[in-house]
N, C-alpha and C positions, 0 to 999 in steps of 0.2 A: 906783178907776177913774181913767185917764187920760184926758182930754181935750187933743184934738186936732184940726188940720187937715190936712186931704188932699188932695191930685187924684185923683183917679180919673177913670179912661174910663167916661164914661154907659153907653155899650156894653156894655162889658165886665160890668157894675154891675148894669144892667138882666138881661142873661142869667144872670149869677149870682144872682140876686134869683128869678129864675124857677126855677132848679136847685132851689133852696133852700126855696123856698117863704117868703120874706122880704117885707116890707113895705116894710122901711127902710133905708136905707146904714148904719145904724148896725147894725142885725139881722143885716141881711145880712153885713157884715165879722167880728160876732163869731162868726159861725153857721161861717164861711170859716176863722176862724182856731180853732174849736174845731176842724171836718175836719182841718185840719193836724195839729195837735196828737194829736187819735185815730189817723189816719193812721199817723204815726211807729209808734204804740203797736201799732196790727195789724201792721203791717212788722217790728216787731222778735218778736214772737206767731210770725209765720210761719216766720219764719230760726232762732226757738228749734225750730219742729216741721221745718223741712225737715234742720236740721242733727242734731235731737235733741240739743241740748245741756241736759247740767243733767236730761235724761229716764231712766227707769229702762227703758225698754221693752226694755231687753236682760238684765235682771235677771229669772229665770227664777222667785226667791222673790216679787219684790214684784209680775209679774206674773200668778199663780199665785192671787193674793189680788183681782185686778182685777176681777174679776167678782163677787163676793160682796156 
């Protein structure tokens, strides 16, 4: 774990605290950069199923089996 110092907008802090359901700047920030982090990971989930990339759903054998 790193240890650091910040500024941060109390504002800003406060409503993300409430989002989150956070107690602390420190909670609340990792709770902030865990979202990010997940984020990315649904983002790229999506773009694999809007693109279908890497999917079989046009393979009529392994489709075939998808329901069993």
């Amino acid at each position: 774990m790193h240890k650091t110092a910040l500024r941060v907008d109390e504002d800003l802090l406060c409503e993300a605290m409430e989002v989150l359901g956070t107690k602390t700047a420190t909670e609340t920030i990792q709770a902030a950069l865990t979202e990010v982090v997940a984020r990315r990971g649904r983002q790229r989930l999506f773009d694999r199923l809007r693109t279908q990339d890497g999917m079989d759903l046009a393979d009529d054998e392994v489709m075939s089996e998808a329901w069993r």
